[in-house]
N, C-alpha and C positions, 0 to 999 in steps of 0.2 A: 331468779327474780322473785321476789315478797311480793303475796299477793294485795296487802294492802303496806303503802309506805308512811315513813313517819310523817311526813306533814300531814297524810289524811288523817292519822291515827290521832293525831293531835286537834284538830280538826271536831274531829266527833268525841274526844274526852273532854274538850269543853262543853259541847252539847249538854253529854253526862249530865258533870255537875252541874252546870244549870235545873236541867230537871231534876236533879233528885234534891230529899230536904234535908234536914239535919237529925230525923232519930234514926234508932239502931235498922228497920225494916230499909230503909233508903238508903243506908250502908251497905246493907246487902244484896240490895237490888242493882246499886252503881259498880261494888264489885263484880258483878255477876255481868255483866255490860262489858265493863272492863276490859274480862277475863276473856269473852267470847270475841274481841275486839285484838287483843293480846294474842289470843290463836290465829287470826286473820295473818298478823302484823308477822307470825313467825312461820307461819305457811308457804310453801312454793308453789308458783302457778299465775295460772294468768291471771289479771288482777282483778278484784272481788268487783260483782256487777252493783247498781241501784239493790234492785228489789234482794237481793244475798242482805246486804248494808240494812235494808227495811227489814228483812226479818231477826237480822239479829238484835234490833232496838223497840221493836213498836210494842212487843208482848211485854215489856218489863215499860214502858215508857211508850205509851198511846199519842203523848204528845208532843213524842222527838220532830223539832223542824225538819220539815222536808225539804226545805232552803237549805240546810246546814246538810241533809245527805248530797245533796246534788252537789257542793260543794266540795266534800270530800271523795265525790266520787271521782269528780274534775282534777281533783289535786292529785290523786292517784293513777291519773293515766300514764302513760308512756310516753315521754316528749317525742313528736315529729321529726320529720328531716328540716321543712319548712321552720319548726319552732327553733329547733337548732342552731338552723343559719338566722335566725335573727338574731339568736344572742352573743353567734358567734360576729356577726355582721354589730353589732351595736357594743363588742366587748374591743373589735378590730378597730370600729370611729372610733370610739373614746378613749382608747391608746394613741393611735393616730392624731386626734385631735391635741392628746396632750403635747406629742411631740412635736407637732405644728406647734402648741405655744411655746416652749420652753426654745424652739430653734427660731423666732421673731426674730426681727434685726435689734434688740433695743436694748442696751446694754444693762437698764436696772434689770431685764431677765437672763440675757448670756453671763454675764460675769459669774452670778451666783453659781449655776449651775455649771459654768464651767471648772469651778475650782473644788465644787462638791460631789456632780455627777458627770466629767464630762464626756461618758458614753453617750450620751443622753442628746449628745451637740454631734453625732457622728452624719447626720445628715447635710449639717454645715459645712463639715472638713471636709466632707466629701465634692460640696457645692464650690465651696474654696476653691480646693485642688482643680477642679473640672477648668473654672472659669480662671484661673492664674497661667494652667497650661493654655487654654487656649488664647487666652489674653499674646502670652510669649510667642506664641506658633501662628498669630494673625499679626501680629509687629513686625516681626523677620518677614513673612509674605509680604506687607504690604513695603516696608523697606528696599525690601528685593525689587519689586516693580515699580516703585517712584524712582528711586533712583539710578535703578538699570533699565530703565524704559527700553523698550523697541520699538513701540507701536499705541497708539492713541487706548487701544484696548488695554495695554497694559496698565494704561493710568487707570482707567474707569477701574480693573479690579482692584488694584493695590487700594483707591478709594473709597472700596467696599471691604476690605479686608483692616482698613484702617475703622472703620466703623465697626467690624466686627469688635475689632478688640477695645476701646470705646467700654461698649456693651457688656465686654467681659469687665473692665475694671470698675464700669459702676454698679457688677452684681459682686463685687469684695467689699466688706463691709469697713468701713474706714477706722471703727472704733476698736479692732478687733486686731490692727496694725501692731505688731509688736509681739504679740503673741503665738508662741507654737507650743502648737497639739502635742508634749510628746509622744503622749500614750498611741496614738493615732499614726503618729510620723512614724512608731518604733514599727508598726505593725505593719502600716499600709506603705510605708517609706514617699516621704516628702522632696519635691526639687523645689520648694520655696520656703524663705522663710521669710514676712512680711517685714518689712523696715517703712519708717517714713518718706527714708529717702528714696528708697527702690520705686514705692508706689507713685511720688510726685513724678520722678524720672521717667518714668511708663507714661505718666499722662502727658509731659510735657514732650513724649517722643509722639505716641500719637497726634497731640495738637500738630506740632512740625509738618509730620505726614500727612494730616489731612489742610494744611495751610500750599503744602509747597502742590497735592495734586489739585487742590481751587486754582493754584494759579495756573498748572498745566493745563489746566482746562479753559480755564478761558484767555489763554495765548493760541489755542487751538485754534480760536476762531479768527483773529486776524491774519493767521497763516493760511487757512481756507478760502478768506476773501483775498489774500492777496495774490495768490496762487493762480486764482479765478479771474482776476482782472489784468497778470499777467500773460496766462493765457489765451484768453481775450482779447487782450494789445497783441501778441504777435500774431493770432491771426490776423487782424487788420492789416498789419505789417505788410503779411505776406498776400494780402490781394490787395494791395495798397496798387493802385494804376498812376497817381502823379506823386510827385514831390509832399505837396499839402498832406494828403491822407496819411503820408508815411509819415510825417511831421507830429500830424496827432497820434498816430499810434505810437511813434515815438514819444512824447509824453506821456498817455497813459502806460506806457510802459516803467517809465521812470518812476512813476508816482508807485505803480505795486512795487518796485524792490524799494521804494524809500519805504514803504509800508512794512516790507518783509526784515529792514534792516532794524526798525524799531520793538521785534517781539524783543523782549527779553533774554540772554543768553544763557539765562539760568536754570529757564523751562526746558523741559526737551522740545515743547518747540521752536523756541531761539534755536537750539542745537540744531536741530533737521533743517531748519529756517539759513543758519549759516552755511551749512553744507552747500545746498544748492543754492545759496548767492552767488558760489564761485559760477558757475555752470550759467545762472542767469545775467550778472552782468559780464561773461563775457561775450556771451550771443548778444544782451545789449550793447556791449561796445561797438562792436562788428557792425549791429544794423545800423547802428547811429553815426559811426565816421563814413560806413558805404552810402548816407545818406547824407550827410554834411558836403561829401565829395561830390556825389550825382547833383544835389541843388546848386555846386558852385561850375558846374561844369554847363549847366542847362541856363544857369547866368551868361555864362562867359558866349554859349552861342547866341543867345537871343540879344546880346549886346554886339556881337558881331555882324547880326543881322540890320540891325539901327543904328550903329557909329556914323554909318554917312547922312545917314537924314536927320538924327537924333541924340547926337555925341549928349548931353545932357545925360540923356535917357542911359545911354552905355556905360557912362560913368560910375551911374549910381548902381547896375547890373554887378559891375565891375567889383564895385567897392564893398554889394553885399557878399560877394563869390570872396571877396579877400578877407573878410570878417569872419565868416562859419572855415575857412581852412586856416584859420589864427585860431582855432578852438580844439585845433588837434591836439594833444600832447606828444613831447619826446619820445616817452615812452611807446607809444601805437606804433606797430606796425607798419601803417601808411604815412605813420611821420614825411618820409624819404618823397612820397609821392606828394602830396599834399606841400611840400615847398615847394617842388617843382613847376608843380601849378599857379603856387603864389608869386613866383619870382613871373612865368609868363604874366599873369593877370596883370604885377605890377606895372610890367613896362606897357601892356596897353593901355591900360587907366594913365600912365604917363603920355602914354602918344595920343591920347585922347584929352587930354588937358594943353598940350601941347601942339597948339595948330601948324608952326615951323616946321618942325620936324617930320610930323603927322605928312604932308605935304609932299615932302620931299621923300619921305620912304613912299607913299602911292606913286608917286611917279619913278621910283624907281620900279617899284613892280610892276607898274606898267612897260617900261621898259623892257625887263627880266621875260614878261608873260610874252612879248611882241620875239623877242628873240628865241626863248621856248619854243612857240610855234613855229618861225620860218625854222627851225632848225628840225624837223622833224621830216621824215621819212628821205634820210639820206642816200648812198651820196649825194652832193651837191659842187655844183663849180667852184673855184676858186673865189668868183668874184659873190656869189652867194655870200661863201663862208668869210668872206669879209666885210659884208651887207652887218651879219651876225654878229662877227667881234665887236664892230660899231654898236650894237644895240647893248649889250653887255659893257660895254665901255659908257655909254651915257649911263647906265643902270649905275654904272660904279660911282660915276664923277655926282649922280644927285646924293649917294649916300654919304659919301666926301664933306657934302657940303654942312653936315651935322657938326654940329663943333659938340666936345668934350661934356661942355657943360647944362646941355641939352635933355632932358629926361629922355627923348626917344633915343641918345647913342648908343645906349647895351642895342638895343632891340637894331639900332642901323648896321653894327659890328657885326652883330651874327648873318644880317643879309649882306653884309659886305664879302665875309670871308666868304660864302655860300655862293656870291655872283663872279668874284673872283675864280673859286677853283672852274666856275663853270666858264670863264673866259681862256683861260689858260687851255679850258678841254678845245673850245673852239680854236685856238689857235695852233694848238695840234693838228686837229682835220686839215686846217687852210694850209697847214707849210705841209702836210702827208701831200693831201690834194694837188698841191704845186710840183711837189716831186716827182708826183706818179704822170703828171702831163709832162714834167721835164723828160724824164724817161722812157716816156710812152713815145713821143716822138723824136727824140733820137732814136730807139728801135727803128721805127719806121720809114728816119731817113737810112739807115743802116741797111733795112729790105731791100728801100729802092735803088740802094747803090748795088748792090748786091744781084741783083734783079738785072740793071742797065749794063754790068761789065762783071759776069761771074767771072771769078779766077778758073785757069787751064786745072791748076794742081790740086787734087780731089783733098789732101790733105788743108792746104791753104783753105779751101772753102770750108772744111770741117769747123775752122779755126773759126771762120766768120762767123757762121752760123752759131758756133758756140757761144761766142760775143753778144752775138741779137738774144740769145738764150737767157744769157745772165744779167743783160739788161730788161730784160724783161720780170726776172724773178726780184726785179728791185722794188717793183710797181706793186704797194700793200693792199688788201684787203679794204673794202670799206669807201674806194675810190671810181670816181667813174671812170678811169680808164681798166677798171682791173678786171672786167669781164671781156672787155676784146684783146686784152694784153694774154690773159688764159689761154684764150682763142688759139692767136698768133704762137704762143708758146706749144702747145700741141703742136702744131701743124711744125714748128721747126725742128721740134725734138722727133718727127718722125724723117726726119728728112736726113740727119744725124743717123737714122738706123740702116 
């Protein structure tokens, strides 16, 4: 290292000539300056102090500025680390800065520079490439999850990844479309290459994506509320304690699935929303026929309770209970039971509009209930059991009296047939009854003969008594002779042994 360098040297040669003048002595005085200035300049060592610099100027030059040594003293130091990094710091902005301008989005500056320098634009291509892949690689995501949803989350991210790439394509520069880097592509190797059509294509896929998760989203919320309020109705439902309660939770139930039926079927919440339609309105069918049936059955008794005081009143019972099971369909289930009901409800609503008839079937079942009771805890004598057939026999002859065209004759038919077979039963007992006394007493006039003039011959009497034997096993079950005929027959068949 020069102990003094050219900038000082230069520095203090203007000094010189300054001071010196123009004859020959001040030539030889500014050479001599020079010279000893010249040997600094070609010396090695550490670099020349102030007062070195003053003694080699003041004895030739009294009036050398001392401004102008301290300045060459200063210009002769040794740069810093600190000095360094500023110039290195202020040489790095103003590169940088430059390339921040020439890589501006604005095409009076990219075009030039792209066709004359475009290293220069390497920070673009680079920005390009970043935000075109990631444009691509947030569209496939957010694709993937609008339209393979699984779950509400899926949508919220597909609609952030839809926005990602958004982001990405309005950091591409639009004026720029058409154009590829080859220098850049050959190097760095490119998966894109800008087209107008590609770029509108991109946007108009995003808009879609972010149009179709807006509408997922807010179809979300009517499936939430509906969900909620069918929920809510079936609890009711099910602590519903009358008819009424269950009526309105049955409507509030109706109302969430017409709710649930309205989302959209395009959103995945229509999708999730038709799924469990299946599942909710078949639990609503169920509660709603099992409730249509329970209110016309709770009719038909509380009009059963009031027909005699209140026929008016039964009718109308009647006629709501035949209304709500006209509301079944073919289809249900309870179809089958729900006519059954309605055919009975009709003929009472008939025999209730119809006072003749009406009339005439009570009095048979009055009839029916009188012979019921005598006929209970059997056997009974012959002339009971014909006390009975008589009551069964009037029972018959009022229901008889229903002519065809009668609203109550379904309803008098089926207690006809019904009082019928139970006549036929009582006339069974009566003619059993009459046998079993027929036979019970020939047996016994059989004893007494037996009794009054037994036969000599142990055979012959064997014979007898075998007779009493089998008249006795004639006498059935269920008769009031047939516990002492048991009797009798024991005792004969030991007599036999």
């Amino acid at each position: 290292m020069y102990r003094l360098n050219k900038r000082a040297l230069q520095i203090l040669r203007a000094e010189v000539q300054r001071c010196s003048g123009n004859d020959q002595v001040s030539k030889i005085e500014q050479e001599i300056v020079i010279k000893r200035l010249e040997k600094l300049r070609l010396e090695k060592g550490s670099p020349v102090k102030l007062d070195e610099l003053r003694d080699s100027v003041v004895d030739v030059y009294p009036q050398f500025s001392e401004k102008v040594l301290k300045q060459a003293v200063k210009a002769n130091q040794q740069l810093g680390f600190f000095t360094k990094l500023k110039w290195v710091t202020i040489l790095l902005g103003s590169s940088a800065g430059a390339l921040w301008l020439v890589n501006l989005p604005y095409p009076m500056i990219r075009w030039p520079i792209a066709k004359t320098a475009p290293i220069l634009l390497l920070p673009s291509y680079i920005n390009m490439d970043y935000h075109y892949r990631e444009a691509i690689n947030n569209l496939e995501q957010a694709d993937q999850l609008i339209n393979q949803a699984t779950s509400p989350a899926d949508i919220e991210q597909g609609s952030q990844k839809a926005k990602e790439a958004q982001k990405n394509l309005d950091n591409l520069p639009v004026w720029f479309l058409g154009y590829y880097p080859q220098a850049y592509c050959n190097f760095f190797g490119c998966s894109w290459k800008f087209t107008i059509d590609e770029f509108e294509a991109a946007r108009r896929r995003v808009a879609r994506i972010d149009a179709i998760a807006f509408q997922d989203k807010n179809a979300f919320t009517p499936l939430v509320q509906g969900e909620q309020v069918l929920k809510l109705a079936r609890q009711q439902y099910e602590q519903a304690t009358s008819i009424k309660d269950k009526e309105q939770a049955i409507a509030s139930w109706q109302a969430a699935i017409d709710q649930l039926e309205q989302i959209p079927e395009a959103t995945f919440a229509g999708e999730t929303a038709q799924t469990k339609l299946k599942a909710y309105k078949r639990d609503f069918d169920n509660a709603r026929i099992g409730t249509i049936i329970a209110a016309a059955q709770e009719f038909d008794l509380e009009a059963e309770k009031i027909q005699s005081i209140q026929p008016k009143a039964a009718s109308e019972l009647w006629e709501q209970a035949i209304k709500r099971l006209n509301q079944i369909s073919t289809e249900n289930p309870r179809y089958l039971e729900a006519q059954r009901l309605l055919a009975g409800y009709q003929v009472k609503l008939k025999t209730v509009a119809d006072p003749r008839s009406g009339t005439y079937i009570e009095a048979a079942k009055q009839f029916a209930i009188a012979a019921a009771k005598a006929s209970q805890n059997p056997p009974h004598p012959v002339v009971k059991w014909e006390q009975i057939e008589k009551l069964w026999q009037k029972s018959i002859n009022q229901l008889e009296n229903i002519r065809v065209e009668e609203p109550g004759y379904i309803a008098a038919q089926k207690l006809l047939a019904e009082y019928q077979t139970n006549l036929g039963i009582i006339e069974t007992r009566r003619k059993a009854e009459s046998e079993a006394q027929a036979s019970f007493q020939e047996a016994n006039e059989q004893i007494q003969t037996l009794i009054a003039s037994p036969p000599s011959d142990p055979q012959q009497l064997k014979g007898q008594i075998q007779g009493i034997i089998n008249r006795l096993k004639t006498i059935k079950a269920g008769t009031t002779a047939y516990a002492e005929a048991q009797t009798l027959l024991v005792s004969a068949q030991k007599r036999l042994q």
